[in-house]
C-alpha positions in Angstrom: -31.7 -0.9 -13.1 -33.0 1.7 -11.3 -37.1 2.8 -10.8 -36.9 5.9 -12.6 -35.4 4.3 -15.8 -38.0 1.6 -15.6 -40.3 4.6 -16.0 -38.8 6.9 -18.7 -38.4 3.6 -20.7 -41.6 2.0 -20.6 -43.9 5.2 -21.7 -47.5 4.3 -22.1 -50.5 6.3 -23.2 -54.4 5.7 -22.8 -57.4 7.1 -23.5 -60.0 7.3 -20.8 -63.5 6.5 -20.4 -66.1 6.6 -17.7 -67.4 3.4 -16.3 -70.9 3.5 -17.0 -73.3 3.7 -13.9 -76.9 2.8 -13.1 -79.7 1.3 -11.2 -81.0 -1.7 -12.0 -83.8 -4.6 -10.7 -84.7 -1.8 -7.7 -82.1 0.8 -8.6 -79.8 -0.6 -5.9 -77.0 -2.5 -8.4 -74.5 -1.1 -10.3 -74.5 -2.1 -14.0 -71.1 -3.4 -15.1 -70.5 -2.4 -18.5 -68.8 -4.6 -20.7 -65.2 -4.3 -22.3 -64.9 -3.2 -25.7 -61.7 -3.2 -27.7 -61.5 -1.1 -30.5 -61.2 -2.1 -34.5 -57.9 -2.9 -35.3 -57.1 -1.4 -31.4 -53.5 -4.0 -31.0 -50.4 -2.7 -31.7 -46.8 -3.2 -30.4 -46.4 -0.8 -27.3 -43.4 1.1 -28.5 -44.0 1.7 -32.2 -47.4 1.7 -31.9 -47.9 0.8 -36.1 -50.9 0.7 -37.9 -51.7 -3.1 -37.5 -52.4 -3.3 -41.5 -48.5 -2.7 -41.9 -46.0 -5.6 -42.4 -44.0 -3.8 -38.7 -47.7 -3.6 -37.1 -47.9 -7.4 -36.1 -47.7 -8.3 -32.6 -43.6 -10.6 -32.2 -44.2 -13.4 -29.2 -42.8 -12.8 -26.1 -43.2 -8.6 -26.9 -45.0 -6.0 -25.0 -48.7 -4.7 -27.1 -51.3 -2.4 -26.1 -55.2 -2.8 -26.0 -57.5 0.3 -27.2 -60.9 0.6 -25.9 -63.5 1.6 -23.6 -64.5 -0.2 -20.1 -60.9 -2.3 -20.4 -60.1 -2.4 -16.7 -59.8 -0.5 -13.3 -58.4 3.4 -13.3 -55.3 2.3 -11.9 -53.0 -0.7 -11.9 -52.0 -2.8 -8.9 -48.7 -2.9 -7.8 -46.4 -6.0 -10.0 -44.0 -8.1 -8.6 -42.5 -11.0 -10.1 -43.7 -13.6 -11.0 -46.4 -11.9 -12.9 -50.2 -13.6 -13.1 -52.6 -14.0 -16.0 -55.1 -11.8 -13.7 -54.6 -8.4 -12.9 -56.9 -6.8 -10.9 -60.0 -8.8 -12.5 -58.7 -8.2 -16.0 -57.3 -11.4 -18.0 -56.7 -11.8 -21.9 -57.1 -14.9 -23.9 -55.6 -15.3 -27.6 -56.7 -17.9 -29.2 -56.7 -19.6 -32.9 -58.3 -22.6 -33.5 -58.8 -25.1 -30.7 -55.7 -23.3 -29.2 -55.4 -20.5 -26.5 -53.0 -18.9 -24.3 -52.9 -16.2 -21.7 -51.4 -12.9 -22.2 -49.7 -11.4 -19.3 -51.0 -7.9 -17.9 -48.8 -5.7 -17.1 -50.7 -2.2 -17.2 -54.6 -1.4 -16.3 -56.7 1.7 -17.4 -60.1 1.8 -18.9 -58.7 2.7 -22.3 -56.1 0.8 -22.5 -54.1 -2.2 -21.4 -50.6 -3.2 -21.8 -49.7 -6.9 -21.3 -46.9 -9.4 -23.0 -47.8 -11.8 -25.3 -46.7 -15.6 -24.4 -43.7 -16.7 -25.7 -45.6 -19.6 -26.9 -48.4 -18.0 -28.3 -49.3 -19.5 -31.7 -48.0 -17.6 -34.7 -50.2 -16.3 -37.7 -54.2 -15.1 -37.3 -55.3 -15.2 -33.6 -58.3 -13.4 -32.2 -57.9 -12.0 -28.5 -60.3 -11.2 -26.1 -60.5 -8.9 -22.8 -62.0 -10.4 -19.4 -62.7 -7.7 -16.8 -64.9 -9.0 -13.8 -66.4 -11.4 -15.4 -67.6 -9.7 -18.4 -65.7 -10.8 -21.7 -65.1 -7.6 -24.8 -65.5 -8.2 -28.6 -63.1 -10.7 -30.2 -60.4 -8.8 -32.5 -57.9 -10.3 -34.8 -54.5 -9.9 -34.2 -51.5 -11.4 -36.0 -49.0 -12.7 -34.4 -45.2 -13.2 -35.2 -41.9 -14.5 -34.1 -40.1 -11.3 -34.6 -41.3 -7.4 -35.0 -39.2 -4.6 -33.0 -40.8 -1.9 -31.7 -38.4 1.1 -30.7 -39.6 3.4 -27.7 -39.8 7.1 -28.2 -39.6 10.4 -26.3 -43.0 11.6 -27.0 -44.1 7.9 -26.9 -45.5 7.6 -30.7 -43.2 5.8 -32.1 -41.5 8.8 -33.5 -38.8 11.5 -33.2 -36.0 11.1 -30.3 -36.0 6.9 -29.7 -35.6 6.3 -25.6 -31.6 5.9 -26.8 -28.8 6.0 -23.7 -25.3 7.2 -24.7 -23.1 4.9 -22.4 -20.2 5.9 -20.7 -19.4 3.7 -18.1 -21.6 1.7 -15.8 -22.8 4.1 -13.6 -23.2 6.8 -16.5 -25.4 6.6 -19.5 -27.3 9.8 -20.4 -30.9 9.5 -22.6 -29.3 10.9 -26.1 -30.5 14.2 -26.9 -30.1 17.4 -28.5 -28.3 19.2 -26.0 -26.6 15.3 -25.2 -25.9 13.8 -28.6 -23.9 10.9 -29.3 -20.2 10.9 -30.7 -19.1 8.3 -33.6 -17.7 5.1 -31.7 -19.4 5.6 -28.5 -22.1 2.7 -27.1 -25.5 3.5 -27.4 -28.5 1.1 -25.5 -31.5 1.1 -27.4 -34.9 0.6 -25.6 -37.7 -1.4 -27.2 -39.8 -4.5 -27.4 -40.6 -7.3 -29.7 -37.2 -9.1 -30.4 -38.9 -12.7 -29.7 -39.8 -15.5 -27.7 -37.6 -16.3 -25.0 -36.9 -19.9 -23.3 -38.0 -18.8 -19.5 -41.3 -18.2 -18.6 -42.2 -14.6 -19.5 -43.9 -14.0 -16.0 -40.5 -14.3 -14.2 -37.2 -11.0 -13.9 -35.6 -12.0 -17.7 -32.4 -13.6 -17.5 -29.3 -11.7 -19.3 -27.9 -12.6 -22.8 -28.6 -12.2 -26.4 -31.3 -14.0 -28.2 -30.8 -16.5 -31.1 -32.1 -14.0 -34.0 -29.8 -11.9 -36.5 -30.1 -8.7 -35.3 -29.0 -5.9 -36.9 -28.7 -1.8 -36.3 -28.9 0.9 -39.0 -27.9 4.6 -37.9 -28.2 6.9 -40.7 -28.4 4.1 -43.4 -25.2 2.9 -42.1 -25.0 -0.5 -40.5 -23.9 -0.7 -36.8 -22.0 -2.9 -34.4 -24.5 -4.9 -32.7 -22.9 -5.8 -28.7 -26.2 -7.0 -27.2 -29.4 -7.8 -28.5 -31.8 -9.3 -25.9 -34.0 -9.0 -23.1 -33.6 -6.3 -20.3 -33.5 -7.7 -16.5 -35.2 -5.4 -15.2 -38.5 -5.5 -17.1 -40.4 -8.3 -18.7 -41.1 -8.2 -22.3 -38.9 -4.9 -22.7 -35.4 -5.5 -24.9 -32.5 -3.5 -25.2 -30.0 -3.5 -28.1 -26.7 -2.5 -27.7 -24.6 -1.0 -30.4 -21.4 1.3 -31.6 -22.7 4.3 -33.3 -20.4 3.9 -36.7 -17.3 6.4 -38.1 -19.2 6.5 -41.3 -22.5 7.6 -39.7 -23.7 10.7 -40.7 -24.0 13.9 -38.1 -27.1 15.8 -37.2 -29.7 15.9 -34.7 -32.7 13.9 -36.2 -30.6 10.8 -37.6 -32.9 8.0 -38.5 -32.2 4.5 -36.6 -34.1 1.6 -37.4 -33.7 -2.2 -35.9 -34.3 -5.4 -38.4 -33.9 -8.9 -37.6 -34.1 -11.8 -38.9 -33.0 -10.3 -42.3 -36.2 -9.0 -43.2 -38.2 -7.6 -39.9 -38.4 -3.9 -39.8 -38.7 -1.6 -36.9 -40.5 1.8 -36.6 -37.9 4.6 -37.4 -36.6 6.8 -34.3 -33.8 9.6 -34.1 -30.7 10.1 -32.5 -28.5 13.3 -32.4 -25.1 12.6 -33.3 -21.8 15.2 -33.3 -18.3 14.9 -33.7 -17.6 15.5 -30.1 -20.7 14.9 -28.2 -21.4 18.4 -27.9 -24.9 19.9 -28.4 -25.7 18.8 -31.7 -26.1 21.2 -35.2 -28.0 20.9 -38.6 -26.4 23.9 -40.8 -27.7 22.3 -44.0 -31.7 22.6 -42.5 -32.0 26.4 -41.8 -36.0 25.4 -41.1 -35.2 23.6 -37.9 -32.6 26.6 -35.8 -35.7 27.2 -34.1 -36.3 23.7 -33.1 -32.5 23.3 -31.6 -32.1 26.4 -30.3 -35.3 27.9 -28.8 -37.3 31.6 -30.5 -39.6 32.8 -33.1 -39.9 31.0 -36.4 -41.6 32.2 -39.6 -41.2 29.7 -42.5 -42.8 30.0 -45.7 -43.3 27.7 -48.4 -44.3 28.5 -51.7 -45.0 25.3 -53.7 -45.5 23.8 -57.0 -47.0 20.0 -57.2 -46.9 18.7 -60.8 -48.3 15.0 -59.8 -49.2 12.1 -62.8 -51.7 10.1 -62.4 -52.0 6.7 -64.1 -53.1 4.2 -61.6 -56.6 3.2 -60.8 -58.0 5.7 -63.5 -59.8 5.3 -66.6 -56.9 7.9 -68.6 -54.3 8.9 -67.4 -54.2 13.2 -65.6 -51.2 15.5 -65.2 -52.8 17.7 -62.3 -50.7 21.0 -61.1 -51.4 22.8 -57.9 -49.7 25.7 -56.7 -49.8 26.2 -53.1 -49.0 28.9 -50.6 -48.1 27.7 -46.8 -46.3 29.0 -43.4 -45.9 27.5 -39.8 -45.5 30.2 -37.2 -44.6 29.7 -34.4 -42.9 30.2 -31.0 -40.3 27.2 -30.1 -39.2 26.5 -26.5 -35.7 25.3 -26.1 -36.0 21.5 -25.2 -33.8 18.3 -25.3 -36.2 16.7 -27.3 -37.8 18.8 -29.7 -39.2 17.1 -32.9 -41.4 18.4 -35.9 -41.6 16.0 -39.0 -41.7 19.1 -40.8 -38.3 20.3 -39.8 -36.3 17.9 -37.8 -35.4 16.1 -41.7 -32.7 13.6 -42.1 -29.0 14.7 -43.0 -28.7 14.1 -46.4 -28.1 10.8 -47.8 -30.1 9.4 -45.4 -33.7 8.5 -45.0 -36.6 8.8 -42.5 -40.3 6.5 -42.2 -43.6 7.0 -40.5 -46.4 5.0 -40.1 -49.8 6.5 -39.6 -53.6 5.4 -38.5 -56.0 6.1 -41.6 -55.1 8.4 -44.9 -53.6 11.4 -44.3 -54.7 12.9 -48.0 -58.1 13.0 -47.0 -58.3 12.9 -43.0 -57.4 15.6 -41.2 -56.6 13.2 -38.1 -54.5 10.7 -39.9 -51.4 13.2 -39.0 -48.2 12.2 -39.1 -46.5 11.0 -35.5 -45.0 14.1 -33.8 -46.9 16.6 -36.0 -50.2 17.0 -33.5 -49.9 18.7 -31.7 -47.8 21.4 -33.2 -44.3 21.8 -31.0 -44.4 25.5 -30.3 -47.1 28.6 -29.2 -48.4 29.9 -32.9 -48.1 33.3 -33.5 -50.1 35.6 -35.1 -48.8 37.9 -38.1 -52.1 38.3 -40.0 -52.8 37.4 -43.4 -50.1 36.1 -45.7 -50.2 37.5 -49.5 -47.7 36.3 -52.4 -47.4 38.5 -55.3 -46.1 38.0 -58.7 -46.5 38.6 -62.8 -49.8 36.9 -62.5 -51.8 39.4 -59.7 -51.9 38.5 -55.9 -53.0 35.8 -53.9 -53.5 35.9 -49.9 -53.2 32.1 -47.4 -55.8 32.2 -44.6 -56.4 29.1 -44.0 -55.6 27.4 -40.5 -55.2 23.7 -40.5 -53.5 23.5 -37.3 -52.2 26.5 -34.5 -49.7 28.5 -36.1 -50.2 26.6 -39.5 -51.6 28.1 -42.6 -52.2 26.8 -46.4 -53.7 28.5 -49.2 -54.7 27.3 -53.2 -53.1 29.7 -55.3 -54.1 27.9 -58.4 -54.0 24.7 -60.9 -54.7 22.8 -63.6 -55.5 19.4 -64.9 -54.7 17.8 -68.5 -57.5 16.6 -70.6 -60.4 18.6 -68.9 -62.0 21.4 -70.1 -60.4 23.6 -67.3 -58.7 26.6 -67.5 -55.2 26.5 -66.8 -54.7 29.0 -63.7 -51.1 27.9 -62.6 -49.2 30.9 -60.6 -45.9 30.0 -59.6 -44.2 30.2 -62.6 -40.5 30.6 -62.9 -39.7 34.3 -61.8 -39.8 36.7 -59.1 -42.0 37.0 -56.4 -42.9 39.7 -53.2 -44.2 37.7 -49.7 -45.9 39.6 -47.6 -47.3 40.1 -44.0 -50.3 42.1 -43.2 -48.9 42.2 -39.3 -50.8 40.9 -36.5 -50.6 40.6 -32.6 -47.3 39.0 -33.0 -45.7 39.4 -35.4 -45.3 42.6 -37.3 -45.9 43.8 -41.0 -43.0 42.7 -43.2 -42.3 41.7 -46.9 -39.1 40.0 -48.9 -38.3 39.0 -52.4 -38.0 36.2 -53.4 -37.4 33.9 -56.6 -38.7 30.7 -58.1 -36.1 28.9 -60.2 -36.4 27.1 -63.3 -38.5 23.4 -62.4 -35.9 20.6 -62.7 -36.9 17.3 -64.8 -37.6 14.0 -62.9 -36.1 11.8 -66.3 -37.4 7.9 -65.3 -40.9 9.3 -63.7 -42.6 7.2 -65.9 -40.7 4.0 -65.5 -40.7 3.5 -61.7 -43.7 2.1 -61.5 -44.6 -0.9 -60.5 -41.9 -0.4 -57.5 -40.9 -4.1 -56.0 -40.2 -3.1 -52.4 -37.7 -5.7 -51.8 -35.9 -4.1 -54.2 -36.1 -0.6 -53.6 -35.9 2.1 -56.7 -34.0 4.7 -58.1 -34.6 8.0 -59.3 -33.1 10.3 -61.8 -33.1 14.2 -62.4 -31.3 16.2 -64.2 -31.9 20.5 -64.3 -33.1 22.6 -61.8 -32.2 25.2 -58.9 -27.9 24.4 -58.7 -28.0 25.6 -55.1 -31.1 23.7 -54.2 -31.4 20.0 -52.6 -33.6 17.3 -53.8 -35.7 15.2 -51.4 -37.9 12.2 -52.3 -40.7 10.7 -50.7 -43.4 8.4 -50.8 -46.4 6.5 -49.3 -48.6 3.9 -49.5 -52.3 3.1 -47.9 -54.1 -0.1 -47.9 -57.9 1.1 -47.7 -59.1 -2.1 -46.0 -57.2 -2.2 -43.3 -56.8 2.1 -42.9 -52.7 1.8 -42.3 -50.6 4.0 -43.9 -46.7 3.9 -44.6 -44.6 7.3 -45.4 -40.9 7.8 -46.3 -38.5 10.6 -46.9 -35.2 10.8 -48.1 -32.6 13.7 -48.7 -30.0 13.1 -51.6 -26.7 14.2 -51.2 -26.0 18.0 -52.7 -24.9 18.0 -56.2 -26.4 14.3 -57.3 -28.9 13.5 -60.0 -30.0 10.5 -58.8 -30.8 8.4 -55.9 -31.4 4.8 -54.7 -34.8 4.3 -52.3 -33.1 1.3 -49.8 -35.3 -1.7 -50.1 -35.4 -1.9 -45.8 -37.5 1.9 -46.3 -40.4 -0.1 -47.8 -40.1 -2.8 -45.6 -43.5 -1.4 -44.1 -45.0 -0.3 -47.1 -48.0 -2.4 -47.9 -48.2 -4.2 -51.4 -51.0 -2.6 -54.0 -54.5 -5.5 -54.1 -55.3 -6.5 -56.5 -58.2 -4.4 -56.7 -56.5 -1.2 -57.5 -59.3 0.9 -56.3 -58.5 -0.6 -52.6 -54.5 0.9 -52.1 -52.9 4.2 -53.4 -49.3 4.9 -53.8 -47.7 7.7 -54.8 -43.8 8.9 -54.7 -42.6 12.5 -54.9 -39.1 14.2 -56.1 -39.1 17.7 -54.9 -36.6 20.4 -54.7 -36.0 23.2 -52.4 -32.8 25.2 -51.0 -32.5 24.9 -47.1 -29.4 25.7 -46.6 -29.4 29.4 -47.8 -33.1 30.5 -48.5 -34.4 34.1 -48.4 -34.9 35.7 -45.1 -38.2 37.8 -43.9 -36.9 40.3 -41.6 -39.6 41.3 -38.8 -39.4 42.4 -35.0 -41.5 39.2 -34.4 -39.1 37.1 -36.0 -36.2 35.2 -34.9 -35.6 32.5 -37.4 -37.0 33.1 -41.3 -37.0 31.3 -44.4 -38.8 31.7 -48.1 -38.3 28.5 -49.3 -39.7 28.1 -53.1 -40.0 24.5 -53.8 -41.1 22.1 -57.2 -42.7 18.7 -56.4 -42.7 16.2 -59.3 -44.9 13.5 -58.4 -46.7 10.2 -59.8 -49.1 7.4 -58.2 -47.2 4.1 -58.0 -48.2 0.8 -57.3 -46.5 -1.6 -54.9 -45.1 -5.0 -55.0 
């Protein structure tokens, strides 16, 4: 395998610190300082999952990363086989109970390391430790497993474009892409880690052939043809999984793939583009992402009812509506691997996960992989105003370049609170004040009737082995109906989001139990989880258009969000 592909594939990031520096006994001696790894700082190094999720435990015999400060020396020594314990002064023990092994470095910086846990490394609760020139870091738990894939991505967050190659013969195998999608039938090498122990020493070039675990591939919901399924010779700890992309999967350029074994293990989600003839790939039922796959100016504009119940972990139970007002705007470069959770959705009838760091309802940092930072230059257009039967409301606020999101209004059952709701049913005028980029400009749109989610108040509790269905009935007839959820265990700060697009024209849709594979369950203490699931419609196939001489790509999309807190089994 050749150097450069040993590079693109195995992507790591770290965060850097300064080694701290000083005089000490007559101001002559350096002081060392000590290693410190931070809370919950282990994941798997190609999915990088919240540690609190099921898919966020460490698999034996898989590469994992190391967060902290003071972890080891700026750069790492050149490896060769076999591979040591030591690296440059830094080692790593993990130990439970009267028993410990060595982890293998395999990458030094003083933020982070990467190293491969043993293939004999004891499953279940372990604490590990970081050694670095004779100083030894906190202890941290860790839990380790026989089995947990980690897929590597593009923008290497476990997210968006997966490290995919489209094979064509053996000296030929392209990274899949936009502009280089994948055909149905053709092989496809996934890159990742965390398949399981192996029977030769991890420190030694892996030996070809597939490993004794079911292993199975899922392209668009679809199951694939699984070739290969073991470790790659050229790197240790690093897997590949061949497969045959199947005639039923759907196309598009962001199609989820995901990897489970052993029946039950699931991997991170990653994309892969996929056309009928391998030709650069199109999404004509997601006007928001033509910007995204083809390079220019977007404007997109969301005007947004949320009508959420609330009857978990509360005294009585609230119906809360909140009308909102948002736009991204923003100047895309044309790119093989462009990615936006917020455009690049599934094809429909398929579905999408994410897993996240912290609460993304209340925590501003807790942002979704592939949404920070934003993919394109924002543009400026000035303030955004929506008017309608009720007055006018303006959207100034910036949460991110080229993002905005204003309150229109809202109201809450059973308090004594006026009931302020805007977004009724109707017709509405958007408009542009104009700004260094992007010019004055208004367009009409209208809100359609709400549709009616019919079993909201039976899906709850949702057994995630099972998966759920939902039911609607009503609504916009040229509109699409998404549904979404997510759950956050407090404790341990890990989140788990999903997304699904139902096929045009249904009223109902089945949640796959392997989509909440990574969901954590509810405690038993309510107040310590939150779940909630969403049913939302929207049109994206044929929204209203904004013209402007800033503008490239536009859409108005008017969308109603049923939602209710869940818990989950």
């Amino acid at each position: 395998m050749a150097e450069s592909r040993i590079h693109r594939v195995v992507i790591f990031r770290g965060r850097f610190s300064m080694l701290v520096a000083g005089a000490i006994l007559f101001g002559s001696a350096l002081v060392k300082a000590q290693p410190f790894i931070y809370y919950r700082g282990v994941a798997n190094a190609a999915s990088y999952m919240a540690g609190g999720l099921p898919g966020g435990a460490i698999a034996r015999g898989s590469a994992f990363s190391i967060f902290g400060s003071d972890l080891g020396p700026a750069s790492t020594p050149t490896l060769s086989f076999p591979l040591q314990t030591t690296l440059a002064g830094v080692s790593i023990t993990v130990t439970q109970g009267s028993t410990t092994v060595n982890a293998i470095p395999i990458f030094l910086a003083p933020g982070q390391i990467n190293a491969i846990m043993p293939s004999n490394a004891p499953t279940g609760s372990v604490s590990l430790r970081v050694t670095y020139n004779g100083l030894t870091s906190n202890p941290v738990p860790a839990k380790v497993v026989n089995s947990s894939v980690g897929i590597f991505s593009v923008n290497s967050q476990g997210a968006g474009p997966g490290i995919l190659d489209n094979f064509v013969d053996s000296s030929t195998a392209p990274i899949n892409s936009l502009q280089t999608p994948a055909k149905p039938g053709q092989v496809v090498i996934l890159w990742g880690t965390g398949l399981g122990p192996v029977t030769f020493p991890d420190n030694v070039a892996p030996s070809a052939g597939s490993l004794p675990l079911l292993t199975e591939v899922f392209v668009g919901g679809v199951k694939a043809d699984v070739q290969y399924s073991g470790r790659t010779p050229c790197c240790a700890g690093i897997d590949q999984v061949v497969f045959t992309v199947p005639s039923q999967a759907p196309l598009g350029c962001w199609v989820p793939v995901y990897v489970r074994t052993g029946g039950s293990a699931v991997s991170n989600f990653v994309t892969v583009a996929i056309s009928s003839d391998g030709s650069p790939c199109q999404d004509p039922g997601n006007s928001l992402a033509a910007a995204l796959i083809n390079g220019g100016r977007i404007g997109t504009y969301a005007a947004t009812r949320f009508a959420v119940r609330h009857d978990v972990a509360v005294l009585s139970t609230l119906d809360a509506s909140t009308d909102v007002l948002g736009a991204y705007q923003a100047r895309e470069k044309l790119g093989p691997f462009n990615f936006n959770p917020m455009f690049s959705l599934p094809p429909a009838g398929a579905c999408t996960a994410y897993s996240v760091v912290g609460d993304p309802s209340t925590d501003a940092n807790a942002i979704v992989p592939g949404m920070t930072p934003p993919t394109g230059a924002a543009l400026d257009s000035g303030s955004l105003r929506i008017t309608g039967a009720k007055g006018s409301k303006n959207a100034q606020s910036n949460l991110l370049p080229g993002l905005m999101l204003g309150y229109l209004a809202g109201s809450i059952s059973g308090l004594p609170l006026t009931n302020t709701t805007f977004l009724d049913p109707g017709g509405f005028m958007l408009s542009l004040a104009g700004g260094k980029d992007i010019g004055p400009a208004s367009a009409n749109f209208t809100v359609p009737p709400p549709f009616t989610w019919t079993n909201r108040d039976q899906v709850s509790p949702i057994t995630r082995s099972s998966g759920f269905t939902v039911n609607w009935t009503g609504g916009d007839p040229n509109a699409s109906v998404f549904v979404m959820g997510a759950g956050l265990d407090l404790p341990s700060n890990s989140t788990a989001l999903f997304l699904c697009l139902a096929p045009p024209g249904a009223g109902s849709f089945t949640v796959p139990a392997d989509l909440l594979a990574n969901v954590p369950a509810t405690r038993p203490r309510l107040v310590q989880s939150k779940g909630v699931v969403y049913v939302g419609q929207w049109n994206l196939a044929t929204p209203e258009k904004m013209q402007s001489s800033g503008l490239d790509f536009s859409a108005i999309v008017p969308a109603f969000v049923s939602g209710t807190t869940v818990s989950f089994r």
